[in-house]
C-alpha positions, 0 to 999 in steps of 0.5 A: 556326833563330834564327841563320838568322832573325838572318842576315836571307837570308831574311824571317822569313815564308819562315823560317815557312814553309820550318820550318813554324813561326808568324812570331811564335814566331821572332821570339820565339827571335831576340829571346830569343836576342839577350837571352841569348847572351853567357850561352849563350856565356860558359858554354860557353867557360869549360865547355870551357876545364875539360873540356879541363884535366881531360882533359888532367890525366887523361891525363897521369895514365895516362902517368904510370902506364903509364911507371911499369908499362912501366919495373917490366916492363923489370925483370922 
């Protein structure tokens, strides 16, 4: 919604009556928004950047274990 309203396609009015939401409580979440974004952003980029290093540590993990189990099977 707020980035709609931000795109300005459509007038703020035809957003309220296209969600049925009041004019003002958009204009509200866009002036919200636009105070708080680099926060929303900053966070999911550095959150992002940490799930994928510990994804990547937890899979190199289990190649790990399962080269040392298929190389002791190879013994047997």
């Amino acid at each position: 919604m707020v980035l709609e309203a931000h795109k300005e396609g459509k007038t703020i009015h035809e957003l309220g009556d296209q969600f049925d939401l009041h004019p003002q409580l958009i204009m509200n979440w866009k002036r919200h928004f636009m105070e708080h974004s680099s926060e929303v952003f900053d966070k999911g980029h550095s959150s992002d950047s940490q799930d994928k290093d510990n994804l990547i540590d937890r899979r190199s993990a289990q190649i790990g274990q399962l080269k040392v189990e298929c190389d002791f099977l190879k013994k047997i």
